[in-house]
C-alpha positions as a Markdown table, in Angstrom:
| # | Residue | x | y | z |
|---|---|---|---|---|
| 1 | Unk | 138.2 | 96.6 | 20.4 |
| 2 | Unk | 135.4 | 98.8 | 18.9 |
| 3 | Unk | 134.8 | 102.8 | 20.3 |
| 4 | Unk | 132.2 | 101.9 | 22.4 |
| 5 | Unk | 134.3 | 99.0 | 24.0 |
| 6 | Unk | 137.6 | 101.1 | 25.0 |
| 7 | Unk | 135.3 | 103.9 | 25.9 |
| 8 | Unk | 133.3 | 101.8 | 28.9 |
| 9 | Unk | 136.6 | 99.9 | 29.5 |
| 10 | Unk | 138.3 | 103.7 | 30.4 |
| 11 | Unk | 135.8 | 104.6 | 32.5 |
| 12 | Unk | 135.9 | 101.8 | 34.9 |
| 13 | Unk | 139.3 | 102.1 | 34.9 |
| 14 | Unk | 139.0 | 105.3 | 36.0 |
| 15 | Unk | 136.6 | 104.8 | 38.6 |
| 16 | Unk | 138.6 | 102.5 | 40.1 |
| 17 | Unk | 141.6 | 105.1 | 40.2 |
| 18 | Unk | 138.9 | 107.7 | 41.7 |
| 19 | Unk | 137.3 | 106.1 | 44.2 |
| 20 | Unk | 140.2 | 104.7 | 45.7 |
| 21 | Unk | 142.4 | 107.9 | 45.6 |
| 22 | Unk | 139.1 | 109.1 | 48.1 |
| 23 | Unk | 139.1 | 105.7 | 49.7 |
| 24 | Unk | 135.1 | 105.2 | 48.6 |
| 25 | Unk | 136.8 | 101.2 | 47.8 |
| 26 | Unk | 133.5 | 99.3 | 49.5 |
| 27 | Unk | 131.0 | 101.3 | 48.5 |
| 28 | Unk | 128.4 | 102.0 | 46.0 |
| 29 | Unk | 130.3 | 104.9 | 45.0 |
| 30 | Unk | 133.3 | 102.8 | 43.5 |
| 31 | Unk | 131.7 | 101.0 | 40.8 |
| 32 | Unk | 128.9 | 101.5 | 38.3 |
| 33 | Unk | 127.4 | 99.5 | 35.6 |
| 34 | Unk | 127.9 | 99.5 | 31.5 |
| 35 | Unk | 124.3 | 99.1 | 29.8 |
| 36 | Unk | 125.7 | 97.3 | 26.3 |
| 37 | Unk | 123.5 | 95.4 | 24.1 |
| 38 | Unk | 123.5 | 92.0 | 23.4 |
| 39 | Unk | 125.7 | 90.6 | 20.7 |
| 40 | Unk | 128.0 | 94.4 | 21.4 |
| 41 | Unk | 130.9 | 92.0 | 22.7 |
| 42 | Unk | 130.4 | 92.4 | 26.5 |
| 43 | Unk | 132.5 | 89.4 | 27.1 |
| 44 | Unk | 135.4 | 90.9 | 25.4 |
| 45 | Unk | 135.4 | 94.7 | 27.4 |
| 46 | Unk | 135.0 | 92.7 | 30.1 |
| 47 | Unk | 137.8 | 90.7 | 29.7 |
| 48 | Unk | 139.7 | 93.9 | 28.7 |
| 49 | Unk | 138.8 | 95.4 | 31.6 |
| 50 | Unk | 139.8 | 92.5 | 34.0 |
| 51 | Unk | 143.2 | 92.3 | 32.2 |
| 52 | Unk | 144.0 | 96.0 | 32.8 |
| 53 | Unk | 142.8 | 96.3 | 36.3 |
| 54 | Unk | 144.3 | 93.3 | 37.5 |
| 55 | Unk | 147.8 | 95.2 | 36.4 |
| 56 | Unk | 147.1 | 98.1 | 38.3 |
| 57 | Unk | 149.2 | 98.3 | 41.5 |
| 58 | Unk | 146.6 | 98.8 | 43.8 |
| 59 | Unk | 144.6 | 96.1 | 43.1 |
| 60 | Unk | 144.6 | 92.8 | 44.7 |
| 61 | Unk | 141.9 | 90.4 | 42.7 |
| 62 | Unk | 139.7 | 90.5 | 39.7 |
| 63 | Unk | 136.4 | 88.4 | 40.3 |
| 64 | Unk | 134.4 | 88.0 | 37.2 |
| 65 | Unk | 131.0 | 87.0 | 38.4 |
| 66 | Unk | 127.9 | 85.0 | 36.7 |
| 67 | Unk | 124.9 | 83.8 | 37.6 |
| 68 | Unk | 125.2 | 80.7 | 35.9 |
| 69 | Unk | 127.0 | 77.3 | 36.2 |
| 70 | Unk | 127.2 | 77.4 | 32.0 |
| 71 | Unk | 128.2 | 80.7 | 31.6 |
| 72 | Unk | 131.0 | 80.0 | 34.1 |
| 73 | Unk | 132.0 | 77.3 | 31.2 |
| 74 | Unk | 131.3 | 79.6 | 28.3 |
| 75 | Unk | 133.0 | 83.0 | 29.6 |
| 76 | Unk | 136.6 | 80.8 | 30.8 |
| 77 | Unk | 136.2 | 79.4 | 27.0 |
| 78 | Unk | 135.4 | 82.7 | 25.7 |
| 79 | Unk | 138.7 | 84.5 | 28.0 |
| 80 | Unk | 141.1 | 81.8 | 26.7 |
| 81 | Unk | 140.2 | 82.3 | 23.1 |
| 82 | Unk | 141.3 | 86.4 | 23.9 |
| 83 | Unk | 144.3 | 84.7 | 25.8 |
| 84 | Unk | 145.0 | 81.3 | 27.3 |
| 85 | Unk | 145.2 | 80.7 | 31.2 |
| 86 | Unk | 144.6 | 84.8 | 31.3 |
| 87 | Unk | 141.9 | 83.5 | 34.0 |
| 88 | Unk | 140.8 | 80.6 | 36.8 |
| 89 | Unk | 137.8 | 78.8 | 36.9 |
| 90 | Unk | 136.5 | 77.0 | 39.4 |
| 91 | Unk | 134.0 | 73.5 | 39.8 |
| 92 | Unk | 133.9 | 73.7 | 43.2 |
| 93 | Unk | 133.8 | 76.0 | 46.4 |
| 94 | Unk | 137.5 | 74.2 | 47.8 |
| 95 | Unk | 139.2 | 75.5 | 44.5 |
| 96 | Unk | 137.4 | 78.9 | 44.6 |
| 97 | Unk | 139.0 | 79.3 | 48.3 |
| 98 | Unk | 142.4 | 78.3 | 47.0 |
| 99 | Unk | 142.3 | 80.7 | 44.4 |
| 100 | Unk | 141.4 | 83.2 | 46.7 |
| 101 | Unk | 144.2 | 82.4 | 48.7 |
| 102 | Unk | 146.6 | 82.2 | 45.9 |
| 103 | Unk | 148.5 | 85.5 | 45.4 |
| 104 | Unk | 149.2 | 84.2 | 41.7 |
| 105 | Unk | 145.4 | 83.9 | 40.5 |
| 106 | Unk | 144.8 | 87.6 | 39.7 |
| 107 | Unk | 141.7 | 86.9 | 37.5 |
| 108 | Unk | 139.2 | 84.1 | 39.0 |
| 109 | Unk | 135.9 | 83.4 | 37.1 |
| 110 | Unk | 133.0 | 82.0 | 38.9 |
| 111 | Unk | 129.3 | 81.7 | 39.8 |
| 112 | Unk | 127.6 | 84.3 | 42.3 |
| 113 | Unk | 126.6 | 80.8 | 44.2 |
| 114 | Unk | 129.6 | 79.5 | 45.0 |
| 115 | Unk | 131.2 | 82.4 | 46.1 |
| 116 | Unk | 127.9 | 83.3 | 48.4 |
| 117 | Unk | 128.9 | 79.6 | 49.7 |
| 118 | Unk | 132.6 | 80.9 | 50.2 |
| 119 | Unk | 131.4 | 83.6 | 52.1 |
| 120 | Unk | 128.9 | 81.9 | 54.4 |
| 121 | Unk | 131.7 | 79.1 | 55.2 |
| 122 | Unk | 134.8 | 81.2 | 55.8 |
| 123 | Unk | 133.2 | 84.4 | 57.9 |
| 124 | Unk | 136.5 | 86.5 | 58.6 |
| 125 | Unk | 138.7 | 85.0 | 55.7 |
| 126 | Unk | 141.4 | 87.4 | 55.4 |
| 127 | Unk | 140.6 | 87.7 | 51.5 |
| 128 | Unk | 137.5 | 90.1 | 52.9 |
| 129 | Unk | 140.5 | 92.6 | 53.4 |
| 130 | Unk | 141.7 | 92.9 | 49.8 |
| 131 | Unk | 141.2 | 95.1 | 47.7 |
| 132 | Unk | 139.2 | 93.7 | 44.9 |
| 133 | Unk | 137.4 | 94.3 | 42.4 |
| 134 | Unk | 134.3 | 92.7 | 40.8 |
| 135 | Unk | 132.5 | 92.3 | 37.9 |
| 136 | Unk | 129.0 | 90.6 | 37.3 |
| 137 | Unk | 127.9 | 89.6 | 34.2 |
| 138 | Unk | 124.0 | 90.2 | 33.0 |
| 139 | Unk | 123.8 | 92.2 | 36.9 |
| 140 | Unk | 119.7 | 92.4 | 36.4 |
| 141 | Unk | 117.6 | 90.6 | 39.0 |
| 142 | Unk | 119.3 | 88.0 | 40.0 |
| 143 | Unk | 122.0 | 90.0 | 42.1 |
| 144 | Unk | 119.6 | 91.8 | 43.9 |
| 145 | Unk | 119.0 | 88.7 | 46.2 |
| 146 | Unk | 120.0 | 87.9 | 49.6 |
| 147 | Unk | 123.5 | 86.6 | 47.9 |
| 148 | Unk | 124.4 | 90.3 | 46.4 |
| 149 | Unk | 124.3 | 91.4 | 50.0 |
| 150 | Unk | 126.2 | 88.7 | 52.1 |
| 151 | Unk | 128.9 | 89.4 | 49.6 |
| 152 | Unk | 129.1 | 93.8 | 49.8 |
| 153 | Unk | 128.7 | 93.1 | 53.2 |
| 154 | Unk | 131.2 | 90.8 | 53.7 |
| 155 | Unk | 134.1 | 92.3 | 51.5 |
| 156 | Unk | 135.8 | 95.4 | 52.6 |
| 157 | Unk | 137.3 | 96.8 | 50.0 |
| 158 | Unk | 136.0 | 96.3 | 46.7 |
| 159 | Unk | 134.6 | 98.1 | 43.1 |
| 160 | Unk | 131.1 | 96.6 | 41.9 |
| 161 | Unk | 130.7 | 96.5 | 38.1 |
| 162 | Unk | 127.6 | 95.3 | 36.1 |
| 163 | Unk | 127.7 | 94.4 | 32.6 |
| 164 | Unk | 123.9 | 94.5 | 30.9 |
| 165 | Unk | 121.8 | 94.6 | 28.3 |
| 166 | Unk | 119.0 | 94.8 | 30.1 |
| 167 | Unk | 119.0 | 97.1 | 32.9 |
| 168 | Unk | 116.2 | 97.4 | 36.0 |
| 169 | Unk | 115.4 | 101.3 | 36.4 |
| 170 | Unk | 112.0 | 102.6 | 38.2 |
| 171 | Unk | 110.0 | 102.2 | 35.1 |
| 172 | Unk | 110.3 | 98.3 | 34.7 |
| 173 | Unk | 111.5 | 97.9 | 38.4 |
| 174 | Unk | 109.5 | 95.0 | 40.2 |
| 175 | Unk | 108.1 | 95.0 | 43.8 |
| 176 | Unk | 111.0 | 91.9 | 44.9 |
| 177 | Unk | 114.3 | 92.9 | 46.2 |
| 178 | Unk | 116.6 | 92.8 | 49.2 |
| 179 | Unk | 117.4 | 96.1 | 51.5 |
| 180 | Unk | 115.6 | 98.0 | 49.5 |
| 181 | Unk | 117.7 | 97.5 | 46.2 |
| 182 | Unk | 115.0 | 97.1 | 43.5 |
| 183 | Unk | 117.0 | 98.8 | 40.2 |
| 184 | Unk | 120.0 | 98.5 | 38.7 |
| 185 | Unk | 122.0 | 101.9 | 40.1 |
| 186 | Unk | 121.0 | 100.8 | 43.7 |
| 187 | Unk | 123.0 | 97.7 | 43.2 |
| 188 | Unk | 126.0 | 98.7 | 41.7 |
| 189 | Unk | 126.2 | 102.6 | 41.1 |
| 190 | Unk | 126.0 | 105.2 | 38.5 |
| 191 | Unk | 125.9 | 104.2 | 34.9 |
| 192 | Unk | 129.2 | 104.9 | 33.3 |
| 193 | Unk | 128.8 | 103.9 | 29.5 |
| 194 | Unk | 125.4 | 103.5 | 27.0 |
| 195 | Unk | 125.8 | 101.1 | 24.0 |
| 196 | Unk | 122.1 | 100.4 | 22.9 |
| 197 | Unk | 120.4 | 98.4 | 20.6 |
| 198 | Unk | 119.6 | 101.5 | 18.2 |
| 199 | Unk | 123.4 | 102.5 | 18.4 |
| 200 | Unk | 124.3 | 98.6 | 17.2 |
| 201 | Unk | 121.7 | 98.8 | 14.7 |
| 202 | Unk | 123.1 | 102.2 | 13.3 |
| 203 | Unk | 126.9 | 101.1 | 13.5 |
| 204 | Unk | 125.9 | 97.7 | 11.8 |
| 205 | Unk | 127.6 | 95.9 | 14.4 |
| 206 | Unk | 124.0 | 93.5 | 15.0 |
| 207 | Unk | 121.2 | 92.9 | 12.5 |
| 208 | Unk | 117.9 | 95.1 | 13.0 |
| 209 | Unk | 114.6 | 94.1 | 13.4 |
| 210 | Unk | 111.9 | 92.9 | 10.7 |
| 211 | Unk | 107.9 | 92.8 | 11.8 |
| 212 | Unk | 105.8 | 90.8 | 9.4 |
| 213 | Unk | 102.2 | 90.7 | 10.3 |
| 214 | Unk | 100.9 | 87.6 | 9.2 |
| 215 | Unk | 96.9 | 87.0 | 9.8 |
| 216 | Unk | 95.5 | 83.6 | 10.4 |
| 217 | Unk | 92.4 | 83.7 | 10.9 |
| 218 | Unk | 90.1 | 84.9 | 8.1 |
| 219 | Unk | 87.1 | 86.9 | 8.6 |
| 220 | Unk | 83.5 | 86.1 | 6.5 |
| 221 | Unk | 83.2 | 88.4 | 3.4 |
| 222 | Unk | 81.2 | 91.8 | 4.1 |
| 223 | Unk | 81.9 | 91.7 | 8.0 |
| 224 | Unk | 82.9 | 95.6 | 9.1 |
| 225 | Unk | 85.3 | 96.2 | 11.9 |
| 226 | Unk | 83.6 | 98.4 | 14.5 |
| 227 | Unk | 85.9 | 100.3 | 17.1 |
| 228 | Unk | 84.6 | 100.3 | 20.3 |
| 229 | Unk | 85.9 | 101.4 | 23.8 |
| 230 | Unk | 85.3 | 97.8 | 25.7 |
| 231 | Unk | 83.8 | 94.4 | 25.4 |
| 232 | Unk | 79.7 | 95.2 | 25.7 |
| 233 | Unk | 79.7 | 92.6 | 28.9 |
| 234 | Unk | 75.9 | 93.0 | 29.5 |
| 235 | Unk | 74.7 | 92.0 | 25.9 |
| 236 | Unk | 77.4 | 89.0 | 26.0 |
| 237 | Unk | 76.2 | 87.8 | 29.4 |
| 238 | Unk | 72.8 | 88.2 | 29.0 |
| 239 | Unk | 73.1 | 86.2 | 25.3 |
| 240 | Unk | 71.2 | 82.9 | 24.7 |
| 241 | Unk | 73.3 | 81.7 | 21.9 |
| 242 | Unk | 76.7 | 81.6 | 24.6 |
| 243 | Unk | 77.9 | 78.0 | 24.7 |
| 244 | Unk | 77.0 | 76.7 | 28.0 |
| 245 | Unk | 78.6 | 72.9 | 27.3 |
| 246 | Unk | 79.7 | 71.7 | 30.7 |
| 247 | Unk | 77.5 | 74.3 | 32.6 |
């Protein structure tokens, strides 16, 4: 593991040993989210993290949480390549509730729709009761839905963690969301560790950018740019010479 990747896996860690020695577990207060670039190896701190908290005494479960049925495929691949049958999948809400149930599946990897369909069908499971903790993968928009609240509300105990790239603050925050959770630190708490695109770029860890500006369409010889403040809207809708085909 790099720096960066030990770094944001300590700090959960920690939070987790925090915020339940004050018995915050169930709360926005015992998680957080890691804003990590893409291609900075969130899969494997992830993983890294879900191995080391799923050791720790008090800890019950580790749910690793996607928002997609193929990335449900590609992060079990990508957790057996670090170590094989480390983690459960699951193809269908039955074997999700098994696993639940199943003292022996520590680490269980599946899709934020199945379990929302685990917790609508099974309303006082006693699973709700353990202390878990779970992680969503790519936590932007799509957990701040009606299924990110059935399951806080329905769990009792539990640590939220996001993994992003792209994190929702007030500036690029849109108008949609459920209880009033519209940015990223609403949903899952403070953010513990900053990777970013500029710090990959400087640590050669992903390539940078390259702008060409290619032009393709060619202006008439002896035609002179003009800045102006707007389109003149009068002149062009008061013109004879506007195409009126179809008029």
């Amino acid at each position: 593991m790099r720096p960066y990747q030990i770094a944001a896996t300590e700090r959960i860690l920690n939070k987790i040993l925090v915020s339940s020695n004050y018995h915050q577990e169930g709360s926005i207060q015992a998680g957080g989210f890691i804003w990590h670039t893409t291609g900075s190896g969130k899969t494997l701190t992830s993983f890294k993290t879900a191995i080391l908290a799923s050791q720790m005494d008090c800890i019950d479960k580790v749910l690793f949480v996607v928002d997609r049925k193929d990335l449900d495929y590609q992060t079990m691949k990508e957790y057996d390549r670090f170590q094989k049958d480390a983690a459960n999948s699951n193809k269908s809400v039955a074997i999700l509730k098994k696993q639940l149930e199943d003292d022996n599946c520590k680490i269980i990897i599946t899709t934020i729709q199945k379990l929302g369909i685990f917790v609508k069908k099974n309303k006082g499971h006693s699973v709700f009761q353990s202390h878990i903790v779970m992680i969503f993968d790519e936590c932007h928009r799509s957990q701040f839905g009606e299924l990110h609240k059935d399951i806080v509300k329905s769990f009792k105990k539990f640590h939220l963690f996001g993994f992003t790239g792209t994190p929702i603050f007030k500036a690029n925050a849109g108008s949609n969301g459920t209880a009033g959770i519209r940015i990223t630190d609403q949903a899952f708490g403070e953010k513990l560790h900053t990777y970013t695109i500029i710090d990959a770029i400087n640590d050669h860890n992903v390539l940078p950018f390259r702008i060409d500006y290619i032009k393709t369409v060619r202006m008439k010889n002896g035609v002179k740019d003009k800045k102006v403040e707007g389109i003149d809207k009068e002149s062009a809708l008061n013109s004879t010479e506007k195409n009126c085909s179809g008029c």
